[in-house]
C-alpha positions in Angstrom: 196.1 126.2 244.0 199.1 126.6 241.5 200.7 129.5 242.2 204.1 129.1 241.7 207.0 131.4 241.9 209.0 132.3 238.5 211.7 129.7 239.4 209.4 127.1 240.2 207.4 127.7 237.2 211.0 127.6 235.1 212.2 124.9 236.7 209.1 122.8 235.6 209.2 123.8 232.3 212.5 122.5 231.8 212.6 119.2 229.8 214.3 117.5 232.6 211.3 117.7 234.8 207.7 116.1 234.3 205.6 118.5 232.0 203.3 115.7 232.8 203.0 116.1 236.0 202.8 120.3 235.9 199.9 119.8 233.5 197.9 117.9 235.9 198.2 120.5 238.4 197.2 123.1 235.9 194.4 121.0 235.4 193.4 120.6 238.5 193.5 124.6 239.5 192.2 125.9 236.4 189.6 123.3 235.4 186.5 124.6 237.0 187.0 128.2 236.2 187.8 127.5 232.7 184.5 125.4 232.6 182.5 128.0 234.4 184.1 130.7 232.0 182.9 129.0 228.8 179.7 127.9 230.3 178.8 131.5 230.7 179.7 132.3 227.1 178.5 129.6 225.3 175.2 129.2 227.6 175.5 125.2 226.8 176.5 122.6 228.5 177.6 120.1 225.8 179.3 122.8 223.9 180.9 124.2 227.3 182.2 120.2 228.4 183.5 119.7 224.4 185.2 123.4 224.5 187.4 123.1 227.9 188.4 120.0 226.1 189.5 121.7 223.3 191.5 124.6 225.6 192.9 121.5 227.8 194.5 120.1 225.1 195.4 122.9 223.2 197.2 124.1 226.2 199.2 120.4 226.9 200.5 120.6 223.2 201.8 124.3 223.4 203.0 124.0 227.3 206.6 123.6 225.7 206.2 127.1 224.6 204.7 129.1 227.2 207.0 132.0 228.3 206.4 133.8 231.6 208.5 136.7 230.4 205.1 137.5 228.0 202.8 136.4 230.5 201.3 135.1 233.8 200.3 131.4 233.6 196.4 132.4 234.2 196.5 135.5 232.0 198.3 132.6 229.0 195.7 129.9 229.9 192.8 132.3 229.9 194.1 133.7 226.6 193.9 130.7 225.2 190.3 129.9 226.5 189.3 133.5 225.4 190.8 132.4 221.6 189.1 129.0 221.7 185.4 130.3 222.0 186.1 133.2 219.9 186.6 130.9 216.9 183.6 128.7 218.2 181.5 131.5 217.6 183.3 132.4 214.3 183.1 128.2 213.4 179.1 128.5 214.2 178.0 132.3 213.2 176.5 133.1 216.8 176.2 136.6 218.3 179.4 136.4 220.4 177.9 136.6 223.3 174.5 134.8 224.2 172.8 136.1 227.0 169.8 133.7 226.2 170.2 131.7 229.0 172.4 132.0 232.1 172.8 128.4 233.3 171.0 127.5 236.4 173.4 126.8 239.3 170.1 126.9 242.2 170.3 124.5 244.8 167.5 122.2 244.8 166.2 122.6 247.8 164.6 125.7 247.9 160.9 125.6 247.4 158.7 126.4 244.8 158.1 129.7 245.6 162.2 130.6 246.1 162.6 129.0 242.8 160.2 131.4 241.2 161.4 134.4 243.1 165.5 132.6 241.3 164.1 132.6 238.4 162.7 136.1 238.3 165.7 138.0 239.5 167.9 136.1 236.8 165.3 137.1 234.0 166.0 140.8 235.0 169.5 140.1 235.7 169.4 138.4 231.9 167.8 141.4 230.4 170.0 144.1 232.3 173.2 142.3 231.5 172.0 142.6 227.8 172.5 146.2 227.8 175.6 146.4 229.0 178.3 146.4 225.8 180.4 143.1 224.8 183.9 144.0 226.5 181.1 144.8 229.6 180.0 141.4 230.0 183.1 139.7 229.3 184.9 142.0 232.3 182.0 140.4 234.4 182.2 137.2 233.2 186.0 137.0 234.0 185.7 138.8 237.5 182.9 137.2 239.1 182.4 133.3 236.9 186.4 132.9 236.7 187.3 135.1 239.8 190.0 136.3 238.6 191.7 139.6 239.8 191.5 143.3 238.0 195.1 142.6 237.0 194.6 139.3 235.8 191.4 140.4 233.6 193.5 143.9 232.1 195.9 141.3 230.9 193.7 139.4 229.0 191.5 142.2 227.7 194.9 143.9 227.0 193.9 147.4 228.5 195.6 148.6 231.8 194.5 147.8 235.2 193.1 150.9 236.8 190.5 150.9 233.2 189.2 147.4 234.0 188.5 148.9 237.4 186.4 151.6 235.6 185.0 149.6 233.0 183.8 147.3 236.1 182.9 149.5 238.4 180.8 151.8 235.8 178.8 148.5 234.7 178.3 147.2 237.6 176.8 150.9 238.7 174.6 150.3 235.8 173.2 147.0 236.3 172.2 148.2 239.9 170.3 151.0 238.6 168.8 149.0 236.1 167.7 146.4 238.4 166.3 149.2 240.6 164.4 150.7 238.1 162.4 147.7 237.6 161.9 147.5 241.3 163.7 144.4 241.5 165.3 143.6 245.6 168.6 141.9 245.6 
């Protein structure tokens, strides 16, 4: 996991070092959140695969001017992800978020009736999540898909810590009594 200290993020930034080699272990780390963080927003696979493309290389051509003075290496890289399907909802005139279809991570092999009982929950978990508000879902999306931390998230959101806590913890409150309304076990 990268998680390097200030000097050892300076000192690989410098010129005189291989940007080369701190991309790929950017790369590595942030990869499958960054996939798993469009995938949830853009609810396609294709379009998720061609979009973390699109952050990976924006972020190798502006690594040169990344400044941890501004910004935590996750909260800049997520920033950047956070811009790049922004403007692939502006480029395509979609909702901005689509809460059509939550991708289907089940392992296969559970049986028919587990599958059924999956598929259920996610419909209600579909339609519940669809009454939460935008900023709502992306709080989720970027706690629990991305895992990243209350800190982490008020950075990108750009509202203070202890108010992403809220904002969490009120629609996550929510969901649950939505769920239990419509008699749905979890």
């Amino acid at each position: 996991m990268v998680r390097l200290t200030q000097m050892e993020e300076g000192a690989w930034l410098t010129p005189d070092n291989d940007s080369h080699r701190f991309f790929d272990e950017i790369y590595r780390e942030y990869f499958p959140r960054i996939y798993h963080y469009v995938l949830y927003r853009v609810s396609n696979y294709h379009d998720a695969d061609d979009l973390s493309n699109e952050i990976f290389v924006k972020l190798f051509t502006s690594l040169n001017r990344y400044q941890r003075e501004k910004a935590s290496l996750p909260v800049w890289i997520f920033t950047i992800a956070r811009n790049t399907v922004i403007d692939y909802y502006r480029r395509n005139s979609r909702p901005v978020t689509s809460l059509e279809a939550i991708p289907d991570f089940s392992d296969s092999r559970p049986g028919p009736e587990d599958k059924a009982v999956t598929r259920e929950l996610r419909q209600h978990l579909r339609e519940a999540l669809a009454s939460l508000s935008q900023r709502e879902r992306e709080i989720i999306a970027l706690k629990f898909w991305s895992e990243f931390s209350n800190r982490e998230i008020a950075g990108f959101i750009g509202i203070s810590e202890s108010h992403t806590g809220v904002i969490l913890f009120r629609a996550m409150r929510r969901l649950r009594l939505i769920l239990e309304s419509q008699g749905v076990e979890y």
